[in-house]
N, CA, C and O atoms as a Maestro MAE file, in Angstrom:
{
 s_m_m2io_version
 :::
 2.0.0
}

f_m_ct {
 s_m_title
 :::
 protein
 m_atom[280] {
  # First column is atom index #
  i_m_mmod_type
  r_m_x_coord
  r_m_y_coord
  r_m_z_coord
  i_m_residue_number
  s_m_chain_name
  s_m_pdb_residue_name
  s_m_pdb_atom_name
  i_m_atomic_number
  :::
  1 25 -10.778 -2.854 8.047 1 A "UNK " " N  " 7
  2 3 -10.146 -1.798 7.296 1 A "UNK " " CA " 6
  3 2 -10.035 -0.527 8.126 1 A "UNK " " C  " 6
  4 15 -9.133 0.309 8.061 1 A "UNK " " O  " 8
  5 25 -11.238 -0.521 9.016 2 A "UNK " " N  " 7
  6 3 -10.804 1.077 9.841 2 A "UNK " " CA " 6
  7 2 -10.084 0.884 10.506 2 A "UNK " " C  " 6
  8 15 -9.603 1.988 10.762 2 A "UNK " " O  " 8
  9 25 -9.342 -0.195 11.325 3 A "UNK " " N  " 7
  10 3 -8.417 -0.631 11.989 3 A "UNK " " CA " 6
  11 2 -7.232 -0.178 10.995 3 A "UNK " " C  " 6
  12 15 -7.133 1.046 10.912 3 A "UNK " " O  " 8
  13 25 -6.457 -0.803 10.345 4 A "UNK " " N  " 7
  14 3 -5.610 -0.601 9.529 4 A "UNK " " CA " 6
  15 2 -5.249 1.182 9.073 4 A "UNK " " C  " 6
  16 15 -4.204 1.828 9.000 4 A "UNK " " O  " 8
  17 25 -6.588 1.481 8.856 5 A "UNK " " N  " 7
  18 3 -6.508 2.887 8.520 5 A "UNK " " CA " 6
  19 2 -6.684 4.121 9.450 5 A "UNK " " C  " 6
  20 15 -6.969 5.273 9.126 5 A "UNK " " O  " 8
  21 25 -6.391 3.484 10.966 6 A "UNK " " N  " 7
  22 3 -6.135 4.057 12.017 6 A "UNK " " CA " 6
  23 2 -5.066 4.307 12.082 6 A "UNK " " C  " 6
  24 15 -4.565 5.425 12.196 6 A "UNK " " O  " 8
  25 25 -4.443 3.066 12.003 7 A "UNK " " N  " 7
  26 3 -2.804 2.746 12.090 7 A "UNK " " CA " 6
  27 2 -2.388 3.817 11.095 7 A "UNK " " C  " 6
  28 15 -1.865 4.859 11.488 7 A "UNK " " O  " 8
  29 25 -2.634 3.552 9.713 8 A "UNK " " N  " 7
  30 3 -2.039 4.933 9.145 8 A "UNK " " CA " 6
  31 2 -2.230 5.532 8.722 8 A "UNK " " C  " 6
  32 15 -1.927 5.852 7.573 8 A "UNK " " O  " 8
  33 25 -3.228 6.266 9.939 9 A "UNK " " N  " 7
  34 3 -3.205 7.739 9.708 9 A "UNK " " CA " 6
  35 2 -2.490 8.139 11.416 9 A "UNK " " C  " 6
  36 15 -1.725 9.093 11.553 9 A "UNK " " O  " 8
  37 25 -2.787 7.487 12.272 10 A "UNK " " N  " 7
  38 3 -2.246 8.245 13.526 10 A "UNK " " CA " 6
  39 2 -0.636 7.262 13.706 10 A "UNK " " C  " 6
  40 15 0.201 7.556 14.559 10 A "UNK " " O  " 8
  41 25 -0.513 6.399 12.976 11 A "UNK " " N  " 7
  42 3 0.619 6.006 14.280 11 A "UNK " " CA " 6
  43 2 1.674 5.143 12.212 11 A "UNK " " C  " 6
  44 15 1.938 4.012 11.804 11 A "UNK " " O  " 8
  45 25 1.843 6.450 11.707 12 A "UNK " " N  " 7
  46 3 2.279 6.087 10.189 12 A "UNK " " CA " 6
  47 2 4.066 5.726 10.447 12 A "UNK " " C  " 6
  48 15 4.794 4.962 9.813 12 A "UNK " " O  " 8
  49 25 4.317 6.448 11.412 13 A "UNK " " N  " 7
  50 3 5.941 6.206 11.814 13 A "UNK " " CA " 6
  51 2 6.064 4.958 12.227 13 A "UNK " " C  " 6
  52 15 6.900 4.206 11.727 13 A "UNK " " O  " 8
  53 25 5.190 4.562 13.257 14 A "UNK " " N  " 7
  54 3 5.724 3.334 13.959 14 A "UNK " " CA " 6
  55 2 5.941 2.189 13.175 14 A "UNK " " C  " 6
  56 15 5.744 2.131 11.962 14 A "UNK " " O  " 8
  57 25 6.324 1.339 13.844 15 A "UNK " " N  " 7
  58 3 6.739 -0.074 12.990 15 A "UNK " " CA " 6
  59 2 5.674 -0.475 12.038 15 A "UNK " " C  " 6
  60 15 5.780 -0.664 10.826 15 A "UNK " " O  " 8
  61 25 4.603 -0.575 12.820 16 A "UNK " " N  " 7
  62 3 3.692 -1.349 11.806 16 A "UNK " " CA " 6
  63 2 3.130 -0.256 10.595 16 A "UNK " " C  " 6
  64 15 2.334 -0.666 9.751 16 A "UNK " " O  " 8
  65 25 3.568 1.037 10.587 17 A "UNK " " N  " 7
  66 3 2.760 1.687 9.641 17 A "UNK " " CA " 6
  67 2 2.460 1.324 8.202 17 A "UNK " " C  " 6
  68 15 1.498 1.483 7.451 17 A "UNK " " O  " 8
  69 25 3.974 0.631 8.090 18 A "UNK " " N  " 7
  70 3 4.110 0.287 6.484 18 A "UNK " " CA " 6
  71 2 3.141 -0.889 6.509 18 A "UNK " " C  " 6
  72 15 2.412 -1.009 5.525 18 A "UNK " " O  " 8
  73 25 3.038 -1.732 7.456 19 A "UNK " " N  " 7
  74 3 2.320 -2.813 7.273 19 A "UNK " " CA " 6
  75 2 0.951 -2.442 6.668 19 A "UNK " " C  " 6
  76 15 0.590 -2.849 5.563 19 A "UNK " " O  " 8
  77 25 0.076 -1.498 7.610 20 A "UNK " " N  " 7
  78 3 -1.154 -1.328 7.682 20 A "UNK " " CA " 6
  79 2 -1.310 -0.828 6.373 20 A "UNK " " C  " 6
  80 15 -2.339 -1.290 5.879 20 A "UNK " " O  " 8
  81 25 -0.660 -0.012 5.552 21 A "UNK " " N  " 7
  82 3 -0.791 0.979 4.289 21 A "UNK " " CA " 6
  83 2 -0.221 -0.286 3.099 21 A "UNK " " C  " 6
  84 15 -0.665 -0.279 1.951 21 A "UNK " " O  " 8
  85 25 0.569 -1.092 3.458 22 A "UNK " " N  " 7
  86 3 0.651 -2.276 2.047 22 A "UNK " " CA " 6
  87 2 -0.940 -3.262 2.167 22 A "UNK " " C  " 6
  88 15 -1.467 -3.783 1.185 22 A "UNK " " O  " 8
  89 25 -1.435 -3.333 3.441 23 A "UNK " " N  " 7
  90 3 -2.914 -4.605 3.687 23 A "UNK " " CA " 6
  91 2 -3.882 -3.815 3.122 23 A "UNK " " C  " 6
  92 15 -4.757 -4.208 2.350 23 A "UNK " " O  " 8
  93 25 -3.653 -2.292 3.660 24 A "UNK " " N  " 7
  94 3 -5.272 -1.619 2.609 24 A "UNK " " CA " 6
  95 2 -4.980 -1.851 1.581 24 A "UNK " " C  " 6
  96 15 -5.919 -2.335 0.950 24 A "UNK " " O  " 8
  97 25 -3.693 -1.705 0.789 25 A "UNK " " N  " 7
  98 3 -3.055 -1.609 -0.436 25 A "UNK " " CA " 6
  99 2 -4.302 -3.218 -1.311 25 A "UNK " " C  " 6
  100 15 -4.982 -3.397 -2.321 25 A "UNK " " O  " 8
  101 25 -4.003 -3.768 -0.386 26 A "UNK " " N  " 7
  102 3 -4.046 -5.528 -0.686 26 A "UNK " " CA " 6
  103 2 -5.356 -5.318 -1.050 26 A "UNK " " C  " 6
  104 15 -5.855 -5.506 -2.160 26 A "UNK " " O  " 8
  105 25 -6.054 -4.784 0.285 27 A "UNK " " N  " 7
  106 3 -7.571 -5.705 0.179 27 A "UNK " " CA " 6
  107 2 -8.391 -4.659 -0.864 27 A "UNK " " C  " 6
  108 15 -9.175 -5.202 -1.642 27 A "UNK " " O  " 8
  109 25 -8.239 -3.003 -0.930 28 A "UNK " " N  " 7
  110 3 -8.216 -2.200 -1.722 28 A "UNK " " CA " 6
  111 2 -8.176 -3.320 -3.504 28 A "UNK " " C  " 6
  112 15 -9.171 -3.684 -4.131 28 A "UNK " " O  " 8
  113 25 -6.893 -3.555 -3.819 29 A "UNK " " N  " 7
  114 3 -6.837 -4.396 -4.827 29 A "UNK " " CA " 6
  115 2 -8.028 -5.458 -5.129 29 A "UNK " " C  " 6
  116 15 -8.803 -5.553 -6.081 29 A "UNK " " O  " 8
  117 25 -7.853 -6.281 -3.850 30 A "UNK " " N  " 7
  118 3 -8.148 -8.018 -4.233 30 A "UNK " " CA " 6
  119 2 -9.660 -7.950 -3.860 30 A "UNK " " C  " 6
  120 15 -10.588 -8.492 -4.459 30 A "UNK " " O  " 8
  121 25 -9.704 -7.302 -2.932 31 A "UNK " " N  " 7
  122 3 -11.611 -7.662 -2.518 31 A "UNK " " CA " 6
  123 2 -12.822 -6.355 -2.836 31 A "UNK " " C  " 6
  124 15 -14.038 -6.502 -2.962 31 A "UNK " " O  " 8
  125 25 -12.049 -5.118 -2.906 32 A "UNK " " N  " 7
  126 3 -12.839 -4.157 -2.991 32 A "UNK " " CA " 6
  127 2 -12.706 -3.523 -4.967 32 A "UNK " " C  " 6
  128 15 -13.240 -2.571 -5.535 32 A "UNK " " O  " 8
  129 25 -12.027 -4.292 -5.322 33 A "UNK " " N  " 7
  130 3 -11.606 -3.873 -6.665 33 A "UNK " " CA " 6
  131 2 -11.197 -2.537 -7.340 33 A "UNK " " C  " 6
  132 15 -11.047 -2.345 -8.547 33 A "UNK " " O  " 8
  133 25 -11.065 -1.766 -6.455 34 A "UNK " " N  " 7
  134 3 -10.729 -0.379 -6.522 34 A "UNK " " CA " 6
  135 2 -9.428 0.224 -6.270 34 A "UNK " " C  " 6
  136 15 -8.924 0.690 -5.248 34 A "UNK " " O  " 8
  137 25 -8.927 0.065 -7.731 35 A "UNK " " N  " 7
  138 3 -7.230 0.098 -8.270 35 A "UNK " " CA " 6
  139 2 -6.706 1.532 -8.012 35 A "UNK " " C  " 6
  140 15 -5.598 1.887 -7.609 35 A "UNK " " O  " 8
  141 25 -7.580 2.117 -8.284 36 A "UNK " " N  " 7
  142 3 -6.975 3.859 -7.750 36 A "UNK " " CA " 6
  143 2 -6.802 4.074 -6.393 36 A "UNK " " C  " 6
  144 15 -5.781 4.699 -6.103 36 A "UNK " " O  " 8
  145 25 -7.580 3.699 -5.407 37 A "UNK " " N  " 7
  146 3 -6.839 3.478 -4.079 37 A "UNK " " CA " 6
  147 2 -6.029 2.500 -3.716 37 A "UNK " " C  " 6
  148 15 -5.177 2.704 -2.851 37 A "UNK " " O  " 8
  149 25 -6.158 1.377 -4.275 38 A "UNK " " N  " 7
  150 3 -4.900 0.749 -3.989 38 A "UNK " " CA " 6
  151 2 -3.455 0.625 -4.818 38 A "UNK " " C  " 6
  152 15 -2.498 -0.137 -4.674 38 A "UNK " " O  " 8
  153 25 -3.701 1.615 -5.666 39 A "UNK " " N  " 7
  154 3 -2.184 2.774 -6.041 39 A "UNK " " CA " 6
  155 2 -1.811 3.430 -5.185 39 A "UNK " " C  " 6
  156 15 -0.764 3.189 -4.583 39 A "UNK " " O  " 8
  157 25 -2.468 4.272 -4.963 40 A "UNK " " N  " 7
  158 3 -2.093 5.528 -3.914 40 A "UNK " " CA " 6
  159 2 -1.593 4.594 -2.848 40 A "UNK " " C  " 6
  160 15 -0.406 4.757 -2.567 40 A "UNK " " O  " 8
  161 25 -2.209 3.681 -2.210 41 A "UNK " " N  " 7
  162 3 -1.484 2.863 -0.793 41 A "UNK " " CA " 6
  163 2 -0.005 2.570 -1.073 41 A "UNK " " C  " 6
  164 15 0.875 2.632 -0.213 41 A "UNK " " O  " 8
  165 25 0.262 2.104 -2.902 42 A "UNK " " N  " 7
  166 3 1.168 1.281 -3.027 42 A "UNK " " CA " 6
  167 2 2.383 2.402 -3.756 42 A "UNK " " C  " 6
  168 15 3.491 2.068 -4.175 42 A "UNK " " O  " 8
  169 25 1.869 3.613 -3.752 43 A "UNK " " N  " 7
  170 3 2.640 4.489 -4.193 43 A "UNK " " CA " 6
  171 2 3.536 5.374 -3.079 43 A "UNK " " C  " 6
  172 15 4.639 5.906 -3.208 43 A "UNK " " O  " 8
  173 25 2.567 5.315 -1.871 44 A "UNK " " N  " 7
  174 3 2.719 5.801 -0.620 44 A "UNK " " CA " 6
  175 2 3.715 4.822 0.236 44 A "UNK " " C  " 6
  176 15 4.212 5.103 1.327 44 A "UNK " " O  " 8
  177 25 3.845 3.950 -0.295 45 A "UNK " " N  " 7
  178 3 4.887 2.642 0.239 45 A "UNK " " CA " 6
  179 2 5.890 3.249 -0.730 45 A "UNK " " C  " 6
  180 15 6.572 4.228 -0.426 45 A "UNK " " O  " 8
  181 25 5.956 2.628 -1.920 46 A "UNK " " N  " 7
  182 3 7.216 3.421 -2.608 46 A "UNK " " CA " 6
  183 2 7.795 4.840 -2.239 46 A "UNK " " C  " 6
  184 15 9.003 5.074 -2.287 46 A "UNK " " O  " 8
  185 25 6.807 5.811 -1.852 47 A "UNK " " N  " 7
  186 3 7.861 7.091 -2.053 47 A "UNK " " CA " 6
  187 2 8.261 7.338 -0.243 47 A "UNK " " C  " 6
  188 15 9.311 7.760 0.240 47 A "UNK " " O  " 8
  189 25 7.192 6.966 0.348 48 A "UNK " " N  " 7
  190 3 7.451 7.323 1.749 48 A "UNK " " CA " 6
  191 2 8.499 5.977 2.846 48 A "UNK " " C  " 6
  192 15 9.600 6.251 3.324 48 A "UNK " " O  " 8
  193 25 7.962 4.924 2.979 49 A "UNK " " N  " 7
  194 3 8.692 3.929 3.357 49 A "UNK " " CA " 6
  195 2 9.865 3.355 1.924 49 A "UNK " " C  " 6
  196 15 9.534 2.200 1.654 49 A "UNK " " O  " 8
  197 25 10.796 3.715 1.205 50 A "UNK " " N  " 7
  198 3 11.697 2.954 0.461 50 A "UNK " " CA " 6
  199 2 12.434 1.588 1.214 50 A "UNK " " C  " 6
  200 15 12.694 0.550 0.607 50 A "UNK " " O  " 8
  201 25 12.708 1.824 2.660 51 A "UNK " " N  " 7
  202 3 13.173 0.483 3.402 51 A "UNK " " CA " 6
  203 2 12.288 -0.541 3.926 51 A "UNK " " C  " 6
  204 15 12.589 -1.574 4.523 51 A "UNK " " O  " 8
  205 25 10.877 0.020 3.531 52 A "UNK " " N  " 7
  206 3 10.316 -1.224 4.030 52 A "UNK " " CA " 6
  207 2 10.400 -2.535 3.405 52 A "UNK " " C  " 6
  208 15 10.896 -2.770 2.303 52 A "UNK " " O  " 8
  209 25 9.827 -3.438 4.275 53 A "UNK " " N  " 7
  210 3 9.900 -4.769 3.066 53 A "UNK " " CA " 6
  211 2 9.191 -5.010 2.265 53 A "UNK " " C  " 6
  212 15 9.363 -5.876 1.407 53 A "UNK " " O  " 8
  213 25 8.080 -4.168 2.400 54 A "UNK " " N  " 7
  214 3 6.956 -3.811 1.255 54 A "UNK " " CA " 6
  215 2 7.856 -3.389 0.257 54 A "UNK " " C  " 6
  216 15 7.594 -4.070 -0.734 54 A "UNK " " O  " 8
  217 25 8.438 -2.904 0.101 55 A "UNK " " N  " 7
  218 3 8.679 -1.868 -0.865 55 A "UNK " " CA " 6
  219 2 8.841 -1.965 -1.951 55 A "UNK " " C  " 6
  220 15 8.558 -1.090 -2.770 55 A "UNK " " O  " 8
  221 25 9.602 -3.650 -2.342 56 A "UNK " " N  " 7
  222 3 9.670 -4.370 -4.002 56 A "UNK " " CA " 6
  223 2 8.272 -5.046 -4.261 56 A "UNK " " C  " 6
  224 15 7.799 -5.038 -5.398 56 A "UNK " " O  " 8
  225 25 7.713 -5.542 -3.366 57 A "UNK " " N  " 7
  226 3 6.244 -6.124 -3.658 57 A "UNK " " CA " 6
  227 2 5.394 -4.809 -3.711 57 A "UNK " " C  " 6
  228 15 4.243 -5.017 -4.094 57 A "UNK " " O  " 8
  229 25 5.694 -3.469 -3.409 58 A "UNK " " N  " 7
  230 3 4.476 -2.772 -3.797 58 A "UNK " " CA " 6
  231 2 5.080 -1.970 -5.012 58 A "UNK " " C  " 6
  232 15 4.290 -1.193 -5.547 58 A "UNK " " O  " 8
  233 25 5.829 -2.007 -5.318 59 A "UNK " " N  " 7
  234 3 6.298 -1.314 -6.988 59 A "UNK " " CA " 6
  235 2 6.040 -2.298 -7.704 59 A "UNK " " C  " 6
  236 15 5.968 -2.280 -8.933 59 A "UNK " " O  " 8
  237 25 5.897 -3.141 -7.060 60 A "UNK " " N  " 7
  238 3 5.545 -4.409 -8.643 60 A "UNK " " CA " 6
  239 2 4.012 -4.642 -8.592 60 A "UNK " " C  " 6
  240 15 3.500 -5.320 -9.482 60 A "UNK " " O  " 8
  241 25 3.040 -3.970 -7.323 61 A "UNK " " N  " 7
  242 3 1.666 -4.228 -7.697 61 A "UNK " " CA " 6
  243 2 1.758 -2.840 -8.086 61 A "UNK " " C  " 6
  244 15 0.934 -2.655 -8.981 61 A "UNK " " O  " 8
  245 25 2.152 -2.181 -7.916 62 A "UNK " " N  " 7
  246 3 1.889 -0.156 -8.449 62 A "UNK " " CA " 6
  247 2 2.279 -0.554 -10.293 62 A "UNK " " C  " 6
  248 15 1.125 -0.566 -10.721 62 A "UNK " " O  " 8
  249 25 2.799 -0.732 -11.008 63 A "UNK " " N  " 7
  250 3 3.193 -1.079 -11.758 63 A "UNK " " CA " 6
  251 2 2.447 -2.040 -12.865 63 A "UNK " " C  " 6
  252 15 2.315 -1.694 -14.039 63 A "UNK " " O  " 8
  253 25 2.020 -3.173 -12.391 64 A "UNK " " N  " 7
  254 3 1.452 -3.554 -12.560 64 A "UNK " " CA " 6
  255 2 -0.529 -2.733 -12.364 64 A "UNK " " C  " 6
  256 15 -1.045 -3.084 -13.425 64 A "UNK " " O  " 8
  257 25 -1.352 -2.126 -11.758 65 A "UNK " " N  " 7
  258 3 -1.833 -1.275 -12.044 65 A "UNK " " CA " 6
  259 2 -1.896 -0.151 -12.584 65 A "UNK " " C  " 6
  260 15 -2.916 0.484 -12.849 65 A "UNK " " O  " 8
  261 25 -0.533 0.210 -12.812 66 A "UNK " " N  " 7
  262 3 -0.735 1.363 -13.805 66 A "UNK " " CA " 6
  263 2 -0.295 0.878 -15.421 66 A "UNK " " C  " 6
  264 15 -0.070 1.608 -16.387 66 A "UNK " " O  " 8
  265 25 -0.257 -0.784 -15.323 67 A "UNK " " N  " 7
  266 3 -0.035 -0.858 -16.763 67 A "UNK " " CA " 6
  267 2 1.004 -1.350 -17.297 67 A "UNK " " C  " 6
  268 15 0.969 -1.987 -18.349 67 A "UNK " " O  " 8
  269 25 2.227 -1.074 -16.526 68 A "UNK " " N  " 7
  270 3 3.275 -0.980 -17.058 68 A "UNK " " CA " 6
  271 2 3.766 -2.604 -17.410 68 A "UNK " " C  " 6
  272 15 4.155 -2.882 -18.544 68 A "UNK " " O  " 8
  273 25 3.709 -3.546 -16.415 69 A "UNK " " N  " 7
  274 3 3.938 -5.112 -16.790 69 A "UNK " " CA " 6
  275 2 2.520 -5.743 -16.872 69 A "UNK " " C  " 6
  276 15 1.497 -5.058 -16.863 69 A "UNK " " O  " 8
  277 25 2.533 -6.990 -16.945 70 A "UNK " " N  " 7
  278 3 1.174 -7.868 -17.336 70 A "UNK " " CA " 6
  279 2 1.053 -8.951 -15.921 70 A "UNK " " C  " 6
  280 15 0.139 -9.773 -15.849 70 A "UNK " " O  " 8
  :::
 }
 m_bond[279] {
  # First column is bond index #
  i_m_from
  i_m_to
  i_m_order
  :::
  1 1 2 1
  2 2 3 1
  3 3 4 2
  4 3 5 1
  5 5 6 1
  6 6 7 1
  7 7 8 2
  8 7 9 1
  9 9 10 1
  10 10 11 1
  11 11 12 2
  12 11 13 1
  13 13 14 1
  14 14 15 1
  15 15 16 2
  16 15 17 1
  17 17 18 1
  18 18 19 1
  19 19 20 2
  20 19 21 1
  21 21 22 1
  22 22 23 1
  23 23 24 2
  24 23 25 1
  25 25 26 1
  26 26 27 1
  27 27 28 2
  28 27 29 1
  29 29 30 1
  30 30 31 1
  31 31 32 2
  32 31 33 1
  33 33 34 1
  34 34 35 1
  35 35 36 2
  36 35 37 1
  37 37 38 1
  38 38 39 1
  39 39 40 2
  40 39 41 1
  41 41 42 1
  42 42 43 1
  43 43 44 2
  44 43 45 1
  45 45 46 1
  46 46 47 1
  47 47 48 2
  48 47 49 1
  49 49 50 1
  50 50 51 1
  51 51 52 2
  52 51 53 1
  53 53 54 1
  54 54 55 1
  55 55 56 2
  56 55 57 1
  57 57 58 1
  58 58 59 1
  59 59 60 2
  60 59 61 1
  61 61 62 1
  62 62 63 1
  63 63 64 2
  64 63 65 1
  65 65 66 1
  66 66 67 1
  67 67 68 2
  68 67 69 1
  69 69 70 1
  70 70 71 1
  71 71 72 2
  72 71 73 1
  73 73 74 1
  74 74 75 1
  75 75 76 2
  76 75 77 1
  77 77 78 1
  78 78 79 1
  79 79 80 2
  80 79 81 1
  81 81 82 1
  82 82 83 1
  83 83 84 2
  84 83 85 1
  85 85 86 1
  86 86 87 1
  87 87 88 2
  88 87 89 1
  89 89 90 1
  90 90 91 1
  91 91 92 2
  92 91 93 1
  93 93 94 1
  94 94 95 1
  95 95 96 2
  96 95 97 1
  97 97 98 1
  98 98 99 1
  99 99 100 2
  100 99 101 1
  101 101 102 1
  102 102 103 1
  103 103 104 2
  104 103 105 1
  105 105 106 1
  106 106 107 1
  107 107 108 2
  108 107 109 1
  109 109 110 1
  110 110 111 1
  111 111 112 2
  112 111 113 1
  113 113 114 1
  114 114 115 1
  115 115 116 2
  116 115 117 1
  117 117 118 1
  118 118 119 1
  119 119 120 2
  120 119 121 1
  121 121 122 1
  122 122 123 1
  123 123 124 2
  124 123 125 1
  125 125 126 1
  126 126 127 1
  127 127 128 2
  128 127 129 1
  129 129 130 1
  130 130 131 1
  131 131 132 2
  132 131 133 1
  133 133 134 1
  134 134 135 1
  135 135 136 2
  136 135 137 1
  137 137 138 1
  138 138 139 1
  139 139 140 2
  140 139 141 1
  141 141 142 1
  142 142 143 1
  143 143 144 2
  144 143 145 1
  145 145 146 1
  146 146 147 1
  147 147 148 2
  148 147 149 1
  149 149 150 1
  150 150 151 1
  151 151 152 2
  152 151 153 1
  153 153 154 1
  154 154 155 1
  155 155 156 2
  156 155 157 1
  157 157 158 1
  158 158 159 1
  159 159 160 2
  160 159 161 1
  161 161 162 1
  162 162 163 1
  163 163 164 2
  164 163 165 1
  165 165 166 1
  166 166 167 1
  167 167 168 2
  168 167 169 1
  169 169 170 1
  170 170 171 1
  171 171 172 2
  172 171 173 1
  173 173 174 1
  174 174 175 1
  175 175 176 2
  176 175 177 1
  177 177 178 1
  178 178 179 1
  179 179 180 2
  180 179 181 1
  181 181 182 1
  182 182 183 1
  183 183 184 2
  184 183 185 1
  185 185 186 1
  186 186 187 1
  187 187 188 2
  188 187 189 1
  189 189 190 1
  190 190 191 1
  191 191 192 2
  192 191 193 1
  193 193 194 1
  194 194 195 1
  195 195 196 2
  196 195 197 1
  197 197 198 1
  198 198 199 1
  199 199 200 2
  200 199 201 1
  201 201 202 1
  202 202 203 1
  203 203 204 2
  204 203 205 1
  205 205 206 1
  206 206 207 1
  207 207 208 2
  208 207 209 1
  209 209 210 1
  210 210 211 1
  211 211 212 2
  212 211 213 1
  213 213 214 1
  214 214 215 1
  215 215 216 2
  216 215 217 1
  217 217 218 1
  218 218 219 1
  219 219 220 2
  220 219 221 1
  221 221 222 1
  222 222 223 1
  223 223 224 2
  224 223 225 1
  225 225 226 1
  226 226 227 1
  227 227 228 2
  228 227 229 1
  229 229 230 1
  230 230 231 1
  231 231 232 2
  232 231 233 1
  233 233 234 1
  234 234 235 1
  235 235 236 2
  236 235 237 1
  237 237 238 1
  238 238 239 1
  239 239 240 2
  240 239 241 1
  241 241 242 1
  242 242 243 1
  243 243 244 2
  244 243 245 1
  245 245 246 1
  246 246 247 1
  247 247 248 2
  248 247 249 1
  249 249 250 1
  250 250 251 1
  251 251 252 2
  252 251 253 1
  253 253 254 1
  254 254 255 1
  255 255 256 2
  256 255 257 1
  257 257 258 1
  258 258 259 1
  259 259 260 2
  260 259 261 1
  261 261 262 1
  262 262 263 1
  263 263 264 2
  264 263 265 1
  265 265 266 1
  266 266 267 1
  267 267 268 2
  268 267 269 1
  269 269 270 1
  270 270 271 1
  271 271 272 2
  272 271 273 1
  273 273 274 1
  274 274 275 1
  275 275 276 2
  276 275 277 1
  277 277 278 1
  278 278 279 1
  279 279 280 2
  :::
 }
}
């Protein structure tokens, strides 16, 4: 995870940034169970990267944590 969260915080432009900020997103979710940071990852994909390819898979886990679908 500090790997990943190297990536974005110093190098958030480059290619892989979106990557590194949807995997915290992930493991945030799936292994650490802690939904309020892995909003913010998946909210930070939605408003900042819109072209990534993250970008429909993380409005539908943002969304899905805040409630909105099942």
């Amino acid at each position: 995870m500090s790997y990943l969260q190297k990536i974005a915080d110093n190098y958030a432009t480059d290619i892989l940034g979106d990557n590194a900020i949807f995997y915290l997103g992930e493991i945030y979710q799936t292994y650490k169970k802690d939904d309020e940071k892995a909003k913010a990852m998946y909210e930070k994909i939605i408003l900042e990267y819109k072209d990534s390819t993250f970008a429909i898979e993380a409005r539908k886990r943002y969304r899905k944590l805040r409630g909105d679908i099942n």
